[in-house]
N, C-alpha and C positions, 0 to 999 in steps of 0.2 A: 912358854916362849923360850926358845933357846937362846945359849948367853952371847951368839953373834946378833941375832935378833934385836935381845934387851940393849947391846953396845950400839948399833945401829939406830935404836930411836934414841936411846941418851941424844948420839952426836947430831940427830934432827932438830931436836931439842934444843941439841946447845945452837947450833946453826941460826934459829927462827929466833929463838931471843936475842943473837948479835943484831941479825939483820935488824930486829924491830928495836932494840935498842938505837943502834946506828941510824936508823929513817926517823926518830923519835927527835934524836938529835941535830939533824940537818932542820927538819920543819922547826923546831922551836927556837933555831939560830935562824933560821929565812923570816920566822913570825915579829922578832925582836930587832934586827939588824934593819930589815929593807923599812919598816918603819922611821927608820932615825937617820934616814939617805936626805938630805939639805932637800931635795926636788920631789920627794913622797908627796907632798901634799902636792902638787899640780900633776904628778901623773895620776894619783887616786881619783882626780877630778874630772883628767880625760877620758879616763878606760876604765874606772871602774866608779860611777855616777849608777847608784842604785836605780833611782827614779826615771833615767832614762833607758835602764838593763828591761826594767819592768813593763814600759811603755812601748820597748822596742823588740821586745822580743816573740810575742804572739805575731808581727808582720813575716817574723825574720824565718818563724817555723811555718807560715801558709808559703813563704819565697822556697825553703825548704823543700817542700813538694816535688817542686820542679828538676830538680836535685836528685832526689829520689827517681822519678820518672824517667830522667834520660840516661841514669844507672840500671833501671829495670830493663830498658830495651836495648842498651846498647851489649847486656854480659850475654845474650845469646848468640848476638852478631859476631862478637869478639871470640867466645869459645867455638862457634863452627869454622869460623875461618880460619884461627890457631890451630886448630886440627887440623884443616887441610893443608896448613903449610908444613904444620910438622910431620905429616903423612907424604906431601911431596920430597922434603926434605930430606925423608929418608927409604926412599924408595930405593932398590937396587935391580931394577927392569931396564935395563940399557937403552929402551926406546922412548925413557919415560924421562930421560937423562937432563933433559931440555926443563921439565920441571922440577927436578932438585935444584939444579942452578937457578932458577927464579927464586926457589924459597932462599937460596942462601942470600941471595942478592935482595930480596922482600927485608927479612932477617936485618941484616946489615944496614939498612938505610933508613929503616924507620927504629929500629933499637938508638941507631947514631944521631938520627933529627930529637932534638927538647918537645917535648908535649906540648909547650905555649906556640911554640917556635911554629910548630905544624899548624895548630890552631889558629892563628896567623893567616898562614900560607892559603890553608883551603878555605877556612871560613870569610875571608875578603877576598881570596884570590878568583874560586869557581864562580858563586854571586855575580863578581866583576864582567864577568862573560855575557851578562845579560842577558840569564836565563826568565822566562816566565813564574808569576807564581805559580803554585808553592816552591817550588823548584832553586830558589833563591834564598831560600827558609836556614837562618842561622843556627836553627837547631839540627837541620839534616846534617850541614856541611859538617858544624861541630860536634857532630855525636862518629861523621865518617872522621874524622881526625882523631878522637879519642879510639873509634875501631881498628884504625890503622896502626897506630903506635901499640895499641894493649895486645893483638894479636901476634905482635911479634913477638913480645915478651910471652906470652900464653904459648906459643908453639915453641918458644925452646923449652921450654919448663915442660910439654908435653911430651917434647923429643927427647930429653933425659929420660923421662917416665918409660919412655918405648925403649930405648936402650937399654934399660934396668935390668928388664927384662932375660935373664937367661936365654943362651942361643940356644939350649937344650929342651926347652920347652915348645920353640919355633919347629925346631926337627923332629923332637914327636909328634907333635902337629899334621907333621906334612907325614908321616910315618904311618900316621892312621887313615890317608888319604883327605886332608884337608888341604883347599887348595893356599894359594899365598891369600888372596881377599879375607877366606872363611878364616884362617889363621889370624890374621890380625884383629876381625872380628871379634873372635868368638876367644880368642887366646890370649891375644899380645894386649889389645887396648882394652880389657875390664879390668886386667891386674895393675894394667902404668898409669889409667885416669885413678885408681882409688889410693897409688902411692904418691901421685904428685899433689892430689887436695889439700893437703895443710900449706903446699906454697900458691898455689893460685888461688887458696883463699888470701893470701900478703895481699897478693895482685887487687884482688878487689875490695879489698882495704886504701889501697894506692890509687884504685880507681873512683871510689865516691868520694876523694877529698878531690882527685883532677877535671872532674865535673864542672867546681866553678871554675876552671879556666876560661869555660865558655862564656861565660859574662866579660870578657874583654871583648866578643862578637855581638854582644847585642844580649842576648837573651834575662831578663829579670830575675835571676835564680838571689842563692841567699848572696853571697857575697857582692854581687851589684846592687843588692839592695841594703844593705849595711851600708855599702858605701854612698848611698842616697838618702839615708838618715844621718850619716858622718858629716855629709855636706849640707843637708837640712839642720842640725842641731849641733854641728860644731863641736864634734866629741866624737872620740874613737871607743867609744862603749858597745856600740853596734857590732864591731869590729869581735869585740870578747865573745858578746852575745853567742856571732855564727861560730867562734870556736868552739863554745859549751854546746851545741847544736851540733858540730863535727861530731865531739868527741864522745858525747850519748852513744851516738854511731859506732864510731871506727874503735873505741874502747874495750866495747865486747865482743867486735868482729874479730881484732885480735887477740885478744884473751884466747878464743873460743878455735882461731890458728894456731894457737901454742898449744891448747888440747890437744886438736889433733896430730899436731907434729909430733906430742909426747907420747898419746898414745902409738903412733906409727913407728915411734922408735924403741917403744914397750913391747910391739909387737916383732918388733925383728929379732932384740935383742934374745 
């Protein structure tokens, strides 16, 4: 090992032992202090009630499911249309003019609308029309409201990805007789979807927590259903439960985005 090497993991070393000293410190000040707060004993009773974490938490992981489900069908919907906005977006065919001004206008209006806000709008507003069933079904409207809003966020983050892109790769591209289609094909979008992956994994980290929004529309998912044990047993432990439930989730989703962010930035460096 040379002695930049051996300098370099000393100051690892020293680094990991701060930090774990310092995080050692905080928990065992959080462990002592929030116990001796005048109102400890009635919030431990609200939201953290053993007996009902225990009783309520097997409903809270079948409610769960559902959760999962309208996450599994909606990131297909959301990444094809993100691409096609972000591929209108940045079109430069003169004729084709009329559709980058939609995506900037798409872009702008549903990045600007709140995720609840929308959810709102369509999931009571389309129904209200008095369509037939299924067609009235608060899971179609609120999974096109979750589609609507994530794709816009998905298509700039893919539109970075496209811009990344060296203009010099585009031109040899076309150099070898590739046309503009074949080009983006086969050149521009395998190198910009595999550099933007560690942020549209964020995305759908952000997107299975915005799922239960959709229980403000009707549907039974977990956080409507906590909330109907909250109101059946008069304790916000339910409440905890769906977050230990979140967070199983979304904990090594991100973890597992900061890999690859790190590796991504391992590989450029």
């Amino acid at each position: 090992m040379t002695r930049r090497a051996a300098y370099e993991a000393r100051q690892r070393r020293r680094a990991n032992l701060i930090a774990g000293a310092s995080t050692l410190a905080v928990v065992v000040l959080i462990v002592l202090l929030v116990p001796r707060a005048p109102g400890w004993d009635a919030v431990r009773a609200s939201f953290f009630d053993a007996e009902i974490f225990v009783r309520t938490f097997p409903d809270l992981l079948r409610a769960f499911v559902l959760d999962v489900a309208i996450f599994a069908w909606s990131v297909p919907m959301i990444f094809a249309m993100g691409l096609a906005i972000a591929l209108a977006r940045g079109t430069h065919n003169p004729a084709l003019f009329p559709l980058r001004i939609f995506g900037a206008v798409y872009v702008d209006l549903f990045r600007g609308i709140p995720v609840v806000l929308l959810v709102y709008l369509v999931g009571f507003g389309i129904p209200g029309l008095g369509l037939p069933r299924p067609w009235n079904s608060p899971y179609i409207w609120g999974t096109v409201a979750l589609v609507l809003t994530y794709s816009a966020y998905v298509a700039e983050v893919l539109r970075s990805g496209i811009e990344s892109i060296h203009t010099s790769q585009r031109n040899a591209a076309i150099c070898l007789g590739l046309s503009e289609r074949d080009t983006m094909r086969y050149v521009i979008l395998p190198q910009a979807i595999r550099r933007v992956v560690p942020a549209n994994m964020n995305m759908l980290v952000a997107l299975q927590k915005d799922v239960a929004l959709l229980s403000f529309i009707g549907p039974v998912e977990i956080l409507r259903q906590a909330g109907i044990f909250k109101s059946l047993l008069a304790n916000f432990t339910p409440y905890v439960g769906a977050a230990v439930i979140f967070l199983m989730v979304t904990v090594p989703a991100t973890r597992y985005a900061d890999y690859l962010m790190n590796k991504d930035r391992n590989a450029r460096s």
